[in-house]
N, C-alpha and C positions, 0 to 999 in steps of 0.2 A: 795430421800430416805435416803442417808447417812445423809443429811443435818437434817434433822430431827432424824434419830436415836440421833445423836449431841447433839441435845436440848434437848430432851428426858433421857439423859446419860443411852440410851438402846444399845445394839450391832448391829452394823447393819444388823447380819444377824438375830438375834431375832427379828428385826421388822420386817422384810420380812415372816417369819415363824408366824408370831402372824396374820399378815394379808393375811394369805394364800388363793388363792381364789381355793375352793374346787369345785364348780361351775362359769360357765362364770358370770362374775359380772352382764352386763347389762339384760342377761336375766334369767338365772336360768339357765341353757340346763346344761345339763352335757358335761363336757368335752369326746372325742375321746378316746383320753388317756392321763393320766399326770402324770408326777414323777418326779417335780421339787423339790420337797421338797427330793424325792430321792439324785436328783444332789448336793444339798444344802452340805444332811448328808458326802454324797461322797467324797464329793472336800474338805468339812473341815475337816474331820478325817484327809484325805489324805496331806492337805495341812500345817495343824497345826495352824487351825486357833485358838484354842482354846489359840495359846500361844501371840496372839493380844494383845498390850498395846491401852486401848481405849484413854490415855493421848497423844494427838498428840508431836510431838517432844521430846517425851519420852525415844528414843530407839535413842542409840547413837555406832556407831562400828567407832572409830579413828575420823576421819571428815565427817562421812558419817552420816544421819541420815536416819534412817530406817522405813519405814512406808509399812501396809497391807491393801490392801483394795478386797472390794468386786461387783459383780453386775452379774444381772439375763441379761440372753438372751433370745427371745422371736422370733420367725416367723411365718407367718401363713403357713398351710400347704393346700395345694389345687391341685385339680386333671387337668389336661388339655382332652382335647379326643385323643385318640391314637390309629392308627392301624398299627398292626405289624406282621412279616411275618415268620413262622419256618419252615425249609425242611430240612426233611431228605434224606440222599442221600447213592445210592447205595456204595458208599465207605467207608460205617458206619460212616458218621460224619455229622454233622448239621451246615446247618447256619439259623443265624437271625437274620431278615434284618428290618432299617427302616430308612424313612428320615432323622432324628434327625442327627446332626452332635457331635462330642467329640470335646471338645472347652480345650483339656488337661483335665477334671473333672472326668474322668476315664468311660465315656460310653461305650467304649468298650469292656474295662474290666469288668462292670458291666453287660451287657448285656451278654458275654459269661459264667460266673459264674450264672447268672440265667439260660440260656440255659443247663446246664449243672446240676442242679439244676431239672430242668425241666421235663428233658429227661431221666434222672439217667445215665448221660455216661458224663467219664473223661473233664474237662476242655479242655483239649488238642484237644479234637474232635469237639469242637465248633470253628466257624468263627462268628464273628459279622461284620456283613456290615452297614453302614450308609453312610447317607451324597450324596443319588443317588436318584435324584428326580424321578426317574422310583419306587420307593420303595413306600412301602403302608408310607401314612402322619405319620410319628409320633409326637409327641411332641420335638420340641425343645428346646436345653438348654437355660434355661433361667428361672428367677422367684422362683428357685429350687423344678423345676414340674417333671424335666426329668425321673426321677429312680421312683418319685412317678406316673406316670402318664403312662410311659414305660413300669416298672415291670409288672402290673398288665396284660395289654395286653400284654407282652412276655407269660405271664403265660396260659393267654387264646389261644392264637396261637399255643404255644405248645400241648395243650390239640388240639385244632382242627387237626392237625397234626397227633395226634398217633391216633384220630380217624379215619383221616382218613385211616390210617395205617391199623388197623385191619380191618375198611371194607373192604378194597381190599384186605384184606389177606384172610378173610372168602370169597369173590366172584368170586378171579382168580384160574381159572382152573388152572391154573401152582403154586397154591400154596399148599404146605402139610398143612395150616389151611379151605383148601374148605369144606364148608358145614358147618364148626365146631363154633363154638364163641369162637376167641382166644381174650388175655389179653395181654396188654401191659405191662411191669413192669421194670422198671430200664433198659433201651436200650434191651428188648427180648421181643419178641412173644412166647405166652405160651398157648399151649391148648392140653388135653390129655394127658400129659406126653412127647410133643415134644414142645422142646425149641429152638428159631433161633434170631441171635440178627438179629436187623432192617438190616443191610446190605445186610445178606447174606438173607435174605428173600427177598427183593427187587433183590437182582441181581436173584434168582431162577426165582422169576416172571418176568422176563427181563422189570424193570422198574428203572429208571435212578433216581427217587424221589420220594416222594408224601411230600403235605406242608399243611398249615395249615395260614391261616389269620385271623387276631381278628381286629374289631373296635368297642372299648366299649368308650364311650360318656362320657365327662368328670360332674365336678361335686362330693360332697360328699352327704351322708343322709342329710337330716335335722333335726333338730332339737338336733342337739350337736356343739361344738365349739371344733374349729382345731387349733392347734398351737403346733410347734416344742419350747422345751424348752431347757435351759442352765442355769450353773454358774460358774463362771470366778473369780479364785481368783490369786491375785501376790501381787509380796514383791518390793517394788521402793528404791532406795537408792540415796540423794539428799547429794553431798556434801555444807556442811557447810557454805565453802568460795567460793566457787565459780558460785555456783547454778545449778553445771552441775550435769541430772537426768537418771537416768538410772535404766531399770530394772533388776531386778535379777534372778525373779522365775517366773511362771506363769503355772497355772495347772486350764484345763476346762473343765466340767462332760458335758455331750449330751446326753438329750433326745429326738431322734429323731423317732423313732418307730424303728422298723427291719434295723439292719447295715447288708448288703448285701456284701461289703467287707472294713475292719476297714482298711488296709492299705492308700485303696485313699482316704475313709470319714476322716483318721486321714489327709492327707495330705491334704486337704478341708479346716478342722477346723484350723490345721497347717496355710495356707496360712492367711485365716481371721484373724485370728490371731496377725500375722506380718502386715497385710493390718490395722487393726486397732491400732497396737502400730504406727506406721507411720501417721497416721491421728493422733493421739491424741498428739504425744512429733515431730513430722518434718513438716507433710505437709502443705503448705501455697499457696495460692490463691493472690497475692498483685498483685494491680493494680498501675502501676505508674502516677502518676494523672498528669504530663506535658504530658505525650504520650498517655496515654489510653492503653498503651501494659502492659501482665502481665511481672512481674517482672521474675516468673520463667519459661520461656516459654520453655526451653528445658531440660532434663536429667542432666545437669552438673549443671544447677540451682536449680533446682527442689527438695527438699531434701525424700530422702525415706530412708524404712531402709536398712542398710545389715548386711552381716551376724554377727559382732562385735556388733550389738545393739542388738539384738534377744538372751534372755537368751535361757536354755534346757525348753520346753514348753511339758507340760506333756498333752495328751488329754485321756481323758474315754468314754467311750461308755456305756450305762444302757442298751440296745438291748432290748427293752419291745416291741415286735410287738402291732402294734396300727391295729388289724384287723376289726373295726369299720369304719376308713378311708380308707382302700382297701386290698385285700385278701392275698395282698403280706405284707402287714401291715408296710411297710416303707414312711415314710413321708421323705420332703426335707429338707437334710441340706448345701446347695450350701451357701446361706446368711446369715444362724441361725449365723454362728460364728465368725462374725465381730459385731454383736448386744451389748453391754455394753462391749468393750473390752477398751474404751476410758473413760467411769465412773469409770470403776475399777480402771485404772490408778491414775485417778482425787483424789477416795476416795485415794489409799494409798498416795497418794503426799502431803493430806490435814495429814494424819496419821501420815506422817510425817516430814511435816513442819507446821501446822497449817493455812497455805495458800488454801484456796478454790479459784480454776481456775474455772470462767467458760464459758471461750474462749479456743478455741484450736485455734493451736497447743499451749499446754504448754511450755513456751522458759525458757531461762535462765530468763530473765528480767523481769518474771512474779513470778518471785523466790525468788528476791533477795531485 
C-alpha cells in the first residue's frame, strides 16, 4: 500500500481512505460493525499526521533523519461455544466460574467487571474462578475468542441466576416474596413495596446460594463479515552515519467492539505493540549452516526489546459495541495489535531514508 501510495504521489493514508471497503470485498455482506475510517480520522488528528513530509529524507533534526509512517490492523473476530456458571451467595457476593484459564490477558478481571455489570453489585463483591476443570467448559484463551466468547455467556448465566433467584423467592414459604412476582434490579429483590438485597433474602430463606449456568453455542449470523480493526501510526528516527534506528512515537486507534475494561485492553494493545516493534527492527531466527543450531538459541542471544527501545505509546479505544456479533457486543482484541505494527515501521523508515526494507528484522546494514 505505501508502495504504491509512492508511485502514485498520493498519501498513504488517502489511498487507504479512497479504497475504503464499505462492504466485505468478496461478497457484498455488510460488515458487523466498522469504524476503520473512524480510527484513520483519530490517530491522524491525534498524531499529526497532517504535518508528514511525503519527500522521503526530507526531514532532518541534527543527524537524525526523520521519517512517519502508517498502516491498518485487521483480525477476524469470532465466537467459540462457552458455558459459564454465576452464584449468588448467602453473603451477598457472587462468583463466576469457568474453565477458561488467565494466561496474565486480564480474565479475571474481565470476568469480575462483567459480573458485576451483570448483577448490579460492586466489583468488590465478585470472585471469578477459572482454570478448575470441575467448572462448566468455557472458552479458552486463545485466537482472541475469550471475552468475545466468555462475556456473552457470563451475561446469560447471570440472567439464569437471578431467575432463578426470584423463583425461589416467589415459592419459599420462608420468603417475604411468597405468592407475590418479585423483580430483581441492581443486587435487590423488589416486590410490593418490600425491598431485600440477594443476601439477606437467601439467608431468610436459609439457602446458602442459588446459581445460574449458560451454554450458548459458538458461531456468529451469517450473512455479515467480522473483523476487529486498527491504525498504527509512529515517527522513526535513523541516524545519518551510523544507521542506528529507533523509534520515537507511536500512537494506535482500536476498533474492537465494546472495551469491557480499557486498562488491560490498553495493556494488550501495549504489549502487541512492543511484540511487534521487536519483530520488525531485533528479532532474528539464523541458522548456523555448519551446525544446524540456531544462532540465538537463548535470551542473551536472542535480541528483543526493552524498555530504552519502546518510546511513550499512546493507545485509543472507539468503544462502538458491535451488538450484531454478540449481545455483549465485544469482539477480540488479544492479536488485533501486533497486525501492521512492523509495515508502519517499514513505511516511516522508507519516509525517512528512502530505503524500502522488505525483510525483517530491519538491521543497521540494511540502512546504510
Amino acid at each position: 500500500m505505501d508502495e504504491l501510495a509512492f508511485k502514485l504521489n498520493m498519501d498513504p493514508l488517502a489511498l487507504r481512505r479512497k479504497n475504503y471497503a464499505a462492504t466485505v470485498p468478496n461478497t457484498g455482506n455488510p460488515w458487523s460493525s466498522k469504524h476503520l475510517d473512524e480510527c484513520y480520522d483519530v490517530g491522524a488528528n491525534a498524531f499529526g499526521w497532517d504535518k508528514r513530509n511525503p519527500v522521503p529524507g526530507a526531514v532532518l533534526d541534527g543527524d537524525w533523519s526523520v521519517g512517519l509512517g502508517m498502516a491498518t490492523a485487521t483480525y477476524p473476530a469470532s465466537r467459540s461455544k462457552s458455558s459459564m456458571k454465576v452464584r449468588l451467595q448467602a453473603d451477598g457476593n457472587a462468583v463466576v466460574s469457568g474453565t477458561g484459564a488467565d494466561l496474565g490477558t486480564g480474565q479475571f478481571t474481565v470476568f469480575a467487571i462483567l459480573g458485576s455489570q451483570a448483577l448490579g453489585i460492586p466489583v468488590s463483591s465478585v470472585r471469578a474462578e477459572l482454570g478448575d476443570s470441575s467448572l462448566p467448559p468455557a472458552t479458552p484463551a486463545g485466537g482472541s475468542t475469550s471475552t468475545s466468547s466468555n462475556g456473552p455467556s457470563l451475561l446469560a448465566a447471570a440472567d439464569a441466576a437471578k431467575a432463578a433467584l426470584v423463583t425461589e423467592a416467589a415459592q419459599n414459604p420462608q420468603s417475604p416474596f411468597y405468592g407475590k412476582t418479585p423483580v430483581y434490579e441492581g443486587g435487590m429483590v423488589r416486590a410490593d413495596g418490600v425491598a431485600m438485597t440477594f443476601g439477606s433474602l437467601l439467608t431468610v430463606m436459609d439457602l446458602p446460594a442459588v446459581e445460574g449456568t449458560s451454554a450458548l453455542p459458538g458461531g456468529t449470523t451469517k450473512g455479515y463479515g467480522y473483523l476487529s480493526f486498527g491504525a498504527h501510526f509512529c515517527e522513526v528516527r535513523v541516524n545519518r552515519w551510523t544507521g542506528e534506528l529507533r523509534v520515537a512515537r507511536w500512537l494506535t486507534v482500536i476498533d474492537g467492539g465494546t472495551i469491557v475494561n480499557e486498562k488491560t485492553a490498553r495493556s494488550q494493545i501495549l504489549g502487541a505493540v512492543v511484540m511487534g516493534i521487536g519483530g520488525a527492527l531485533l528479532e532474528d531466527s539464523r541458522v548456523e549452516p555448519d551446525t544446524g543450531r540456531y544462532a540465538g538459541a537463548n535470551m542473551a542471544a536472542y535480541l528483543v526489546p526493552v524498555n530504552a527501545d519502546i518510546p511513550p505509546v499512546d493507545v485509543r479505544f472507539l468503544d462502538h459495541p458491535d451488538t450484531v456479533f454478540s449481545p455483549l457486543g465485544a469482539r477480540g482484541i488479544g492479536e488485533l495489535g501486533i497486525v501492521g505494527v512492523a509495515g508502519a515501521v517499514a513505511n516511516a523508515v522508507h519516509n525517512a531514508t528512502g530505503r524500502r526494507v522488505r525483510d525483517l528484522p530491519i538491521t543497521l546494514d540494511k540502512l546504510l
